[in-house]
Every structure is written in structure tokens, then in C-alpha cells.
N, C-alpha and C positions, 0 to 999 in steps of 0.2 A: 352557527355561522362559521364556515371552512377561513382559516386563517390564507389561504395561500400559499405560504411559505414552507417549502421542501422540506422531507422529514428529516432530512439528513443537517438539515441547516438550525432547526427549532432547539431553541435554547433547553427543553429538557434534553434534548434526544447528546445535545452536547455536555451536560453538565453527566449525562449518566457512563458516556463515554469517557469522558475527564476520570470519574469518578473509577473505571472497570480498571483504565489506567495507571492510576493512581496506587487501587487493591496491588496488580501483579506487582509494581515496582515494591511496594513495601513487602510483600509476601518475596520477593528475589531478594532485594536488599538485606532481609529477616534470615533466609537460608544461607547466601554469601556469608555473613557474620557470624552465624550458626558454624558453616564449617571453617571459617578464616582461623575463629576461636580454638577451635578442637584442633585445625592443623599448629597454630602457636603453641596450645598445650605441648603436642608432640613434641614439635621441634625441642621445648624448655625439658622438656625427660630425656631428649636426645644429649642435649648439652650436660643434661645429669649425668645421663651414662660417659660422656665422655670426660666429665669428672671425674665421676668412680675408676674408667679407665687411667688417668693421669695418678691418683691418688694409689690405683693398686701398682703402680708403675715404678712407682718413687719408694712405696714400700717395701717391696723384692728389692729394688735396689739397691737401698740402703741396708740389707740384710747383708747382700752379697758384698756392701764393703766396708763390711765387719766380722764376716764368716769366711771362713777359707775353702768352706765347702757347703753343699746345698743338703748334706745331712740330716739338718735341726728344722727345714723350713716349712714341712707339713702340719705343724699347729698353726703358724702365721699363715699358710695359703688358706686351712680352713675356715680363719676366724674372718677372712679377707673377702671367702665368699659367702660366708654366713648373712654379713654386713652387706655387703651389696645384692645378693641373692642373685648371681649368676657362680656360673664356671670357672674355674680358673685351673691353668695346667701350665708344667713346665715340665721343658723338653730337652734333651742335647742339639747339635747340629744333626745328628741321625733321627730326629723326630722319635728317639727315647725317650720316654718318660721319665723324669728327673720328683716328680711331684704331681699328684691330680687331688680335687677336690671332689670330683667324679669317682661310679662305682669302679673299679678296674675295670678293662674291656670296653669303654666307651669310646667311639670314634672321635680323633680329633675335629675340631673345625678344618676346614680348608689351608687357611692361609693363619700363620703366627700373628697377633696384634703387637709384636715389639721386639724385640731383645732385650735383655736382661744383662747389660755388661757395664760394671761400676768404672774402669778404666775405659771406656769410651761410652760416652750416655748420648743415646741414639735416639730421638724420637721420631722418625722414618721420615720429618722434616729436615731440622740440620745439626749437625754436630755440635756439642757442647763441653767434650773434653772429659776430662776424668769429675767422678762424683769427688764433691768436697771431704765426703763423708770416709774417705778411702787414706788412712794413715800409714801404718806400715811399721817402718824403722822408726816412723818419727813418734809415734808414741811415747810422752815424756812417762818414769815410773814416779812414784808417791815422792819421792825426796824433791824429785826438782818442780814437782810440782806445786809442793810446800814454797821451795826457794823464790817461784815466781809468782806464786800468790802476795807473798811478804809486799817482794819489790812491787808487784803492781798496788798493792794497799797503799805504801809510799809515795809512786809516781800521782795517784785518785788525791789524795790527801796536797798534796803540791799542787794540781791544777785546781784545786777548792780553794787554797791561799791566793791562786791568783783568778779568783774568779768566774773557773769554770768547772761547770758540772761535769762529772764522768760517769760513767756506769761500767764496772767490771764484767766483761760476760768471758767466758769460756769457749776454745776451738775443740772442733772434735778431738785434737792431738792430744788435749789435756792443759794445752798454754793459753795464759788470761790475758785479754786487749781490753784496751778502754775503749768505748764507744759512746759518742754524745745520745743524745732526747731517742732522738729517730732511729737507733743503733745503727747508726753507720761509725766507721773508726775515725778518729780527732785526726785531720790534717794540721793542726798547729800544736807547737809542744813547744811553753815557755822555756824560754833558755836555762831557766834553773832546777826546771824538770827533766833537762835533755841529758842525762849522765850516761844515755847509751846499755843501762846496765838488764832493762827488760827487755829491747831487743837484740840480745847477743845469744845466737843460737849454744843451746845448755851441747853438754858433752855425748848425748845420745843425739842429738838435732846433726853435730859436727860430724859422729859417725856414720850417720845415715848419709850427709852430705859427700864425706869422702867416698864413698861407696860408689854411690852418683856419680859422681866427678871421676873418677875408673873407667867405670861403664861408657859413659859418654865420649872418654879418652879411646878406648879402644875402638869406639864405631868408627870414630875420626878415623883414626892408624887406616881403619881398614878400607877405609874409603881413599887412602893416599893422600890426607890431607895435611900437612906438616908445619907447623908454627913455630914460630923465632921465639915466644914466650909461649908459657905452659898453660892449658886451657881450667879455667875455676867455676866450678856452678856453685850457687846460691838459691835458696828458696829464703823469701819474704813469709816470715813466721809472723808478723801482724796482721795478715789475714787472716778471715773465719775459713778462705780458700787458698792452700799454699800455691805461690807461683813461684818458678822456676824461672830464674833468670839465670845469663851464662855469659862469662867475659873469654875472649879468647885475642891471641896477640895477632899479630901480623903474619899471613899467610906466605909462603915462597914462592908461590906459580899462578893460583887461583884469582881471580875477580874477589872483593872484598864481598859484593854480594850475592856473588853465587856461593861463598863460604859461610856467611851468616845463615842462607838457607838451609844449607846441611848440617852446620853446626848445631841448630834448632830443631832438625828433625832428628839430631844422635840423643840430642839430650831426653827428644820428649819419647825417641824408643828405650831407652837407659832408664827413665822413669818407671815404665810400665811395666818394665822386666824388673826393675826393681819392687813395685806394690804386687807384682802378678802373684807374690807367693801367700798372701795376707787376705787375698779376695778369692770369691766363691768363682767359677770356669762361666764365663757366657751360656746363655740358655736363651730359648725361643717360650717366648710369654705367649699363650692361648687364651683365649675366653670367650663366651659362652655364645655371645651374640657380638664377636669382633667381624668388620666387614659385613656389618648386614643392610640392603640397600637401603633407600631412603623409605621414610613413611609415605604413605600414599592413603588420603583419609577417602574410602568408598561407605555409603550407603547402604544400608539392608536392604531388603525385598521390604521387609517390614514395617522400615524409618520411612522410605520413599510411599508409602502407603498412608504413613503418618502426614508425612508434609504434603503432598496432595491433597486429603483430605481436610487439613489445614486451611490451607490456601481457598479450597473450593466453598469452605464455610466463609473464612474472612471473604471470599467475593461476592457471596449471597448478600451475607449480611452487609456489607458496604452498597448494593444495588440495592437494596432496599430500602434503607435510612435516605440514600440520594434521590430514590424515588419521592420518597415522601415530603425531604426538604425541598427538592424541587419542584415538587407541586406547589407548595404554601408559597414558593418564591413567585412563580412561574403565575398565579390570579392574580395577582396585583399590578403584573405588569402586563399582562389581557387585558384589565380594566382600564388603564393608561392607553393603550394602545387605541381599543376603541373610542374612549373621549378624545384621544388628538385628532382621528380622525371625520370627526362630527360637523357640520358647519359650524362657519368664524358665530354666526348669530346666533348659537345655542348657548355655547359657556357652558358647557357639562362638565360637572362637578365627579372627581373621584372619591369614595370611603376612605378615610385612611383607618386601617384594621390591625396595622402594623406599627411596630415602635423601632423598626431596622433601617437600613437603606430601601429597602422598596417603599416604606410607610413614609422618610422623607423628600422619596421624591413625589410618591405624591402631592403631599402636601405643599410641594415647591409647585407642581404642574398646576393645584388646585390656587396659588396665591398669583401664578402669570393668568390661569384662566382671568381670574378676579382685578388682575392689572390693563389685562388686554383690553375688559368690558368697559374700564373706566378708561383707557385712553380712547377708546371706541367712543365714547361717550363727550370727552371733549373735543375728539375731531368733529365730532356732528354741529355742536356749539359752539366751536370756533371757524367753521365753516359757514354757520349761520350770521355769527357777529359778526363776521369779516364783510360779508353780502350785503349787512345791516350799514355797515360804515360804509362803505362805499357808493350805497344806495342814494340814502339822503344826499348828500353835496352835487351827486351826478343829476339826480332828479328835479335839484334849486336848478345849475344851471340849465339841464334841459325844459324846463318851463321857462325860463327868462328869456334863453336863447327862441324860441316857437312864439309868445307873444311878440318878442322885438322883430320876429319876421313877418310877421300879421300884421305890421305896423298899429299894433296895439298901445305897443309902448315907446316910448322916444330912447334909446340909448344914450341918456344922460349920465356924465361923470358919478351919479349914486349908482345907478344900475352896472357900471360899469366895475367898479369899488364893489359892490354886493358881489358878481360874478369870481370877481379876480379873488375875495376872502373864499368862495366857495370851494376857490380852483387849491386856494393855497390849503383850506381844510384839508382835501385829497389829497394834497403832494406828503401831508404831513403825516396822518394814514398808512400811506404808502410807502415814507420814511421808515415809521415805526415797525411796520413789518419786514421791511429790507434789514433793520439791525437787529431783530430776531429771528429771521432766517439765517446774517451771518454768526451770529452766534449760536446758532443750535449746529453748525456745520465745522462750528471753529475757527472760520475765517476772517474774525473780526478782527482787524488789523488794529494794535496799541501803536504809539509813540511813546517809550518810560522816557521820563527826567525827573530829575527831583524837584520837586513841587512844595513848597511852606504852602504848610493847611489852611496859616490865618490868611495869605494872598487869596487863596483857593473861594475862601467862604465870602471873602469883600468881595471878590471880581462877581460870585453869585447872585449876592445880594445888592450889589448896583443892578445889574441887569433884571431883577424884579421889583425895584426903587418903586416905579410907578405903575405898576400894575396892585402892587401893595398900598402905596396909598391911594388910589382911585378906587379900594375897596374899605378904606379906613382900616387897615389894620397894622400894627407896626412890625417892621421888621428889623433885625438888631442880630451882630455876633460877637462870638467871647472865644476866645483862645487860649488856655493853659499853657504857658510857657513857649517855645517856638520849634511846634513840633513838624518833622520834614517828612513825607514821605515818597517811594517810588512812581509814578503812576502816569497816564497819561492824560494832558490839564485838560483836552479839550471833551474829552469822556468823560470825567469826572464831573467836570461844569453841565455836561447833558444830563449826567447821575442825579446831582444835584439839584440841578433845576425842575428834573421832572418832579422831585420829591418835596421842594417850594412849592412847586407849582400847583402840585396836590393839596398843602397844608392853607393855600390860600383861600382856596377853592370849599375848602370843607370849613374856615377858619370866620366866624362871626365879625361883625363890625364891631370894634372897639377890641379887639384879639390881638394876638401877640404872638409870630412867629419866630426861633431863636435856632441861629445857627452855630455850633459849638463844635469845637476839637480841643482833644486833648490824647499826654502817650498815656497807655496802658500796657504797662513790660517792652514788650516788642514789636507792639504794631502801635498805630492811629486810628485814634475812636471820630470819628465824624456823626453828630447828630444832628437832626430838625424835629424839633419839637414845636409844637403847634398847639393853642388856647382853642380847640374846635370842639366839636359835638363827639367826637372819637368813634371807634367802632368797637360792635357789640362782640363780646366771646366767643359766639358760633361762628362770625364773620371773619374772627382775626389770621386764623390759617389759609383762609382763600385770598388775602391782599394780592401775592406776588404771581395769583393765575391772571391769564391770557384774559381779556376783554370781561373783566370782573370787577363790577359796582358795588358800593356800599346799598345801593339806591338803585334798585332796578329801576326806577320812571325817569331818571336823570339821561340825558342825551349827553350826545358827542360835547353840545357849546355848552352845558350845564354842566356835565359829572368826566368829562375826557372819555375817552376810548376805551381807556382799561387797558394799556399796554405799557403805561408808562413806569410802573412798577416791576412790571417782568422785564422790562428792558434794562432797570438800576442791576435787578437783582445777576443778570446777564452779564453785566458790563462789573460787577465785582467780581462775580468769579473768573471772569476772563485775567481782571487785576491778581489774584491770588487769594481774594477776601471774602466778606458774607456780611449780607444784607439780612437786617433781621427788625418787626415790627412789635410795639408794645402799646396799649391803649386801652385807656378808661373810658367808658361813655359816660357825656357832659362834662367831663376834666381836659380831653384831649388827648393827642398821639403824638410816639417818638420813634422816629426811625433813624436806627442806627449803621451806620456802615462801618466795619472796622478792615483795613489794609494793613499790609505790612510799612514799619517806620523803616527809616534811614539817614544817616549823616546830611548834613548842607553840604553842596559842593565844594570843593577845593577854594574858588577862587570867591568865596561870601566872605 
């Protein structure tokens, strides 16, 4: 049988598409990370190389400022490119050869990867001054270096009495500073530590200083700059890095700040002419792969052979497994398909083959088929009952009414009584079905107020006073305490009554009907319990259907209609509550109602 349904629309032809989709994205997403990966590698060897670049940067440099000359530095270039396994070459400004790691005769790179100048440390970013590592004059010898070891032992020992830790470390110059945890230098120095006596520049520190202090003097002179007091430079020897500082008096002509400017640029030319003679001459740093463009990660003829053929197997095999899952998916819901559309009168049943989602809906489709048959089944018989009730009382008065037109019969006060009971049967029929039409629609309309039970149960049981004893049998209530609940009195009394009405009806002479409330946590138990013939086990789940008898040969005026139970059960759940039935045969039955409780009004 041809489905109808377009191939492009059919749930395999979509699940294999899904699925073809599905393949490339993971087969792209699989090579994207493939190469994302390898380009991260790269970059992290890049970052390596420019480690190794920084690292051989700083060790030329430091050579040069401790060497006067670039003589000695062919064992350290070799071991420098052993260790990294690149090039390394130094150069003059003439692109002489000063040192190579390389055979002689090998072409430089292009362009220098740095300069190599300890009085100005250039990383082709930005300037950072002279290397710390660049001493000179200030070089303390063994004696005073002795003298300031002593005294910093003393000052370490003084900040321990009061409390703080020191650590002696050593300047490149050969003079000792104390530095806290972190090595940085102690900003605080307790008052009885402060004698001034370890930072008082030693008698090589002072010469080197007066030197200085010349030099800088004479830039001045030459610059025409003239001071009313004589100009003094200082270097801060508790650094690990000497700084230069410089006091100068008051100028005769200049700006105070355009004299600080040049003041600072004499000293820091004075400086450099000063260490220029202790350090190795500037040189241009080469190496092997400086300046070489960025990475750029391409494919072989023979990867891209690979990952194709990757890809073209993972999308085999993924069409294929989705073929086969979507078959086994794809019969059960054929199966479905053709029972929904079967006629209502068949109730075609589906297999269930499966323990998945398709196996439960089956089994959902196979328990509505089986729900539809049975309401199918009660519309038929509540269609019938309904025709049944109506039939008898229309058919009394339509006889009565045809002889009294025959003049068969006189229209006396009994005939007349007999008709209007018939009329009233009907109305009453057609009552009961009107409050199970609005309640299956929802529109049955409550009034709540608060209601006391034990009122509830009296006001019931006068109104079946004499219909109770004109059948002998007694009727009595009992109330637990003064229990209140929500609800609305005039439904409840119909609730009620119908379910008296019942117990009388089924209830023997000399019997005992009993109407009882009592709380139970949070709601109100309402029961009617009845001394009758009760109902049998198989019987007891059909009470609360539609036009259903204990007693199929019982009529309307015998056994009721059969409504009056589905109308309780109706009229509790509209209340919030449940109606629920228990019964012995030959003991009798109890139907219980239970509602929600609530306070007595304010004004009780």
C-alpha cells in the first residue's frame, strides 16, 4: 500500500539526512580541532623560541657588563646555541663579525634580532636604561666588603630583636642589603637600627661618586648653565639597581624646569661615560630564525588524502547504522499509522515489539483504542436508558391523555394526580440529566459558605422524616464534635438526599439508616450508612455509572433511574472532594463523602 507521502517529507528519508549532516559537522568539527590543536602547538614553540630569544639576550648582556671587551665570548655564544639549537652571531655596527656559532662564511640573517648594549638595554620595544648588572668604579674590594658584611650581620640581628625577619642578599657591586620574605628591600628600619652606618657610601663608592659629580659638572658648564650652589650627585646603594640621583642649587637665567631636564640628561651622559670603559662596545645580536614570518599550518597532498577518506568512511558507516535504526524505528509507526486510520467500529489493535518510544506509544494508542470501545459502549447504553426513562412516563400520560379523549374515562381528581405524578417523574429525569450535562461541561454553578455538618445532616434527615417511616425504617444522626466545612448547602442537601434516598430504597423494614460527620485532619467525612441487602463485589465499581442498577428488573418507581449517584459523585468533585462506596452483602452499605473542613464564621 503506497503511503502517499512525498519522499522528501518521509520520516526515513529525514532521519538519513539528519543523520548525512550530522557525519560532516563531526568530520569538520574533528579536522577544525585537528588543526586548531597543531596551530596552538605552534604558536607555544613560538613563545618557546621567543624565550630562548629573551634568555640568550640577557646572557650576552650580562656578559658585556662585566667584560670590557667581546674577546672571551665565543665559548658562551657556543654553549648558548648548543642549548637552544639555533644560530647565534654577533656583529659591530659594520655587520663584522665580532663572534658566530656558525661555520665562517655563512651569510647573515637579514635583519639583527636586538642589540647587545649593557648601558642602554634596548628590547626594539622600549627602553629600560642601563643593565643593573654594569658596576664600574663602584666595585667594592674584599676589605670593604668584609666592613659591610659585619655591619649588615648587626643591622639582620637588630631587626630579629625587633621582630622582623631579614635576609642578607648581595648587589652585583659586592655591597649587602637586607630584603624581607619576597626579596624586596625593608621600607621600615626601627629607630635603633637606623645608625646610618650600612648605607654610607664606603671610600671607593665616594670616588667613583666624585668622578661623577665632575663629569656632570662639566656637561652643565657646557651647556651654559650656572648655579648659585654647586651641583652633588648621589647613587642609592640599597638598591640591587644603582639609581642616580642629583641635587643642584638655584639656576641664574633658566626655568627651574627646563634645568632639572638637562640637569638629568648631564648626569645620565656622565654615567655612561663613566661605566663605558668596564663594558664590552654595542654589537648587533643575529639568530638563526629571527624575523621569520608567522606559522601557517597547511596540509599534505597525503593528510588531505587521509582526512577525506576518513570522513568518506565515517559517512558510510553513519548511513548505514541510520538506515537500519530507522527502519526498526520507521514499522511501528506504519503500524500506528494504518490502525488510526481504520474505521471508529473496528478497534485495531497494534503489536507492541518494542520497549522504546515507539513500543509506548503503542501501547498508549492500543489502551485509547480500548478506552474509545468502552465509551463507545456506554454511549450506546446511556442512549438507550435515557429513551427508556423517558419512554414510560410519556407513554402513562399518552394513554391516559387518548382514553380521556374517547370519553372513556372521566378526568377525575385521581386521573388527574396520576398524570401530574407522571409529568413530575419527567421533569425529574430531565432534572437529573440537566446537572450532569452541567457538570461534565463545568458549568455547574456552587454558592460556598460555611456550612456546620451536624445542621447539614438534620436539615436532610427531617426532609426524609416521612418517607422513612412510611417505610418502617429509622432514620438517626451523630456528629463528632462541631465539625464546619466549605460548600454549597443547597448541593450538598441534593448530594445527600440522593444517597438517603438510595439507602431507603434498598433498606428492609425494621432497618436502620445513619447519617454521621466527623474531622478527619483536614477535611469532613460525611457518611450514610444503611442496615440493607448491600451490594455484591462485582457490582461495587459500577455504583457511580450513569443509569446503573443493582437490579436490572427494578424500574424508575422501584430501583430510580440510576443517576442519582453519578450526580453525588459530580457535585463532590465540583466541591473539591470524593465520593467513594463500601459494602457488604446482607450487612449493608456506607457511602462516604469526604470535603475539605474550615473554621465557623466570624460572627458564630
Amino acid at each position: 500500500m503506497s503511503s502517499g507521502i512525498p519522499l522528501r517529507k518521509r520520516l526515513l528519508v529525514r532521519l538519513l539526512i539528519a543523520s548525512v549532516l550530522i557525519a560532516v559537522c563531526s568530520v569538520a568539527a574533528t579536522a577544525w580541532l585537528a588543526v586548531e590543536t597543531t596551530t596552538r602547538a605552534l604558536r607555544e614553540e613560538q613563545g618557546q623560541v621567543l624565550a630562548d630569544d629573551m634568555d640568550v639576550l640577557d646572557r650576552l648582556s650580562g656578559y658585556a657588563a662585566t667584560h670590557a671587551d667581546w674577546k672571551g665570548v665565543q665559548g658562551t655564544l657556543r654553549e648558548l646555541s648548543q642549548r637552544i639549537g639555533r644560530r647565534i652571531a654577533l656583529t659591530d655596527g659594520d655587520r663584522t663579525v665580532i663572534a658566530d656559532s656558525a661555520a665562517p662564511g655563512t651569510p647573515l640573517p637579514p635583519r639583527a634580532a636586538a642589540t647587545v648594549d649593557p648601558l642602554t638595554v634596548d628590547t626594539r620595544a622600549q627602553r629600560a636604561g642601563t643593565d643593573p648588572r654594569v658596576v664600574g668604579p663602584y666595585r667594592l674590594p674584599a676589605a670593604e666588603r668584609a666592613r659591610l658584611d659585619k655591619l649588615a650581620g648587626q643591622r639582620r640581628a637588630c631587626f630579629a630583636r625587633n621582630g622582623i625577619e631579614a635576609t642578607v642578599e648581595r648587589t652585583a657591586s659586592g655591597r649587602p642589603i637586607l630584603t624581607d620574605d619576597d626579596g624586596s628591600a625593608l621600607d621600615y628600619v626601627p629607630s635603633e637600627c637606623a645608625d646610618g652606618r650600612l648605607n654610607t657610601p664606603t671610600a671607593t663608592e665616594d670616588k667613583a661618586l666624585s668622578e661623577l659629580t665632575a663629569r656632570a659638572r662639566a656637561c652643565l658648564d657646557a651647556r651654559g648653565l650656572n648655579f648659585h650652589e654647586p651641583l652633588f650627585v648621589a647613587v642609592d646603594v640599597t638598591e640591587r639597581r644603582m639609581t642616580t640621583r642629583y641635587l643642584m642649587g638655584k639656576l641664574l637665567a633658566q626655568p627651574q624646569a627646563n634645568a632639572q631636564r638637562q640637569a638629568q640628561d648631564c648626569v645620565e651622559q656622565a654615567r655612561r661615560a663613566q661605566l663605558d670603559p668596564y663594558v664590552a662596545p654595542p654589537a648587533h645580536l643575529f639568530l638563526g630564525v629571527g624575523d621569520r614570518p608567522a606559522v601557517r599550518f597547511d596540509l599534505s597532498p597525503a593528510n588531505w588524502t587521509k582526512v577525506v577518506g576518513a570522513a568518506g568512511l565515517v559517512l558510510a558507516v553513519t548511513v548505514a547504522v541510520t538506515a537500519v535504526v530507522a527502519t526498526r524505528l520507521v514499522r511501528p509507526l506504519r503500524a500506528l499509522t494504518a490502525a488510526a486510520q481504520q474505521p471508529p467500529e473496528r478497534h485495531v489493535r497494534v503489536p507492541v515489539t518494542t520497549r522504546d518510544e515507539t513500543g509506548i506509544l503503542a501501547a498508549a494508542f492500543n489502551e485509547l483504542t480500548e478506552r474509545r470501545a468502552r465509551l463507545e459502549a456506554q454511549r450506546k447504553a446511556m442512549v438507550s436508558d435515557i429513551a427508556h426513562e423517558l419512554r414510560s412516563p410519556l407513554t402513562n400520560i399518552r394513554g391516559w391523555l387518548e382514553v380521556t379523549r374517547d370519553g372513556l374515562v372521566e378526568p377525575d381528581p385521581a386521573l388527574l394526580g396520576s398524570l401530574h405524578e407522571e409529568a413530575l417523574v419527567l421533569q425529574r429525569v430531565i432534572d437529573d440529566l440537566q446537572d450532569l450535562a452541567d457538570a461534565d461541561a463545568g458549568t455547574l454553578r456552587l454558592h460556598r459558605e460555611p456550612v456546620r455538618a451536624g445542621e447539614l445532616l438534620d436539615q436532610v434527615a427531617a426532609a426524609h422524616r416521612v418517607a422513612a417511616d412510611a417505610a418502617g425504617v429509622t432514620l438517626r444522626t451523630a456528629a463528632q464534635g462541631d465539625p464546619w466545612m466549605e460548600a454549597d448547602p443547597v448541593r450538598m442537601r441534593q448530594a445527600l438526599g440522593n444517597l438517603v434516598s438510595n439507602a431507603l430504597r434498598h433498606t428492609p423494614t425494621g432497618g436502620a439508616v445513619t447519617l454521621s460527620a466527623h474531622h478527619d485532619g483536614d477535611a469532613v467525612v460525611l457518611e450514610v450508612a444503611d442496615t440493607g441487602s448491600g451490594i455484591a463485589p462485582e457490582d461495587l465499581p459500577h455504583v457511580f455509572d450513569r443509569f446503573w442498577r443493582a437490579e436490572k428488573s427494578r424500574s424508575r418507581r422501584t430501583g430510580g433511574s440510576g443517576l442519582g449517584l453519578p450526580i453525588v459523585r459530580h457535585l463532590l468533585a465540583a466541591h473539591g472532594g470524593t465520593a467513594a462506596a463500601a459494602s457488604e452483602p446482607g450487612t449493608g452499605s456506607v457511602f462516604t463523602l469526604r470535603l475539605p473542613a474550615c473554621g465557623p464564621p466570624a460572627d458564630t
